[in-house]
C-alpha positions, 0 to 999 in steps of 0.5 A: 500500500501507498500511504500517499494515496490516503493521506495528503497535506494542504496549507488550506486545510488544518494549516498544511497538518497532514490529514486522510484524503477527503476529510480533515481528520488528521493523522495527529487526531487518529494517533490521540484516539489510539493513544487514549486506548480507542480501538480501530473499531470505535475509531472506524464506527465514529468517523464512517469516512475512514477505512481500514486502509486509510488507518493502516496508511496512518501507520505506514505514513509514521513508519515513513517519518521514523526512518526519515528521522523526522520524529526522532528526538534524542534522550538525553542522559543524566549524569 
């Protein structure tokens, strides 16, 4: 699958945030659902314009950013 064709970012929506195509559900607000413990099935019931496949574009748009280290933020080790 290609997480580009589920998810898009455009500077007139959400101020560019990075949201499921045809919705303004960013992939933030999914990633807060599921963090608060939601499962895909609340999530899916709740907001009907989600697919299975636009959560698992979710996943594999973090995935994208993690190895391009654009989520990376380095622990700092006390002393």
């Amino acid at each position: 699958m290609n997480w580009k064709e589920h998810i898009v970012s455009d500077k007139d929506v959400l101020i560019g945030k990075p949201t499921i195509v045809g919705t303004r559900i960013s992939v933030a607000h999914i990633v807060n659902l599921l963090a608060q413990g939601w499962s895909e099935a609340q999530i899916l019931e709740n907001y009907p314009r989600l697919t299975r496949e636009s959560l698992q574009a979710v996943f594999l748009y973090l995935q994208d950013c993690l190895n391009d280290g654009l989520l990376y933020s380095p622990i700092k080790k006390s002393a």
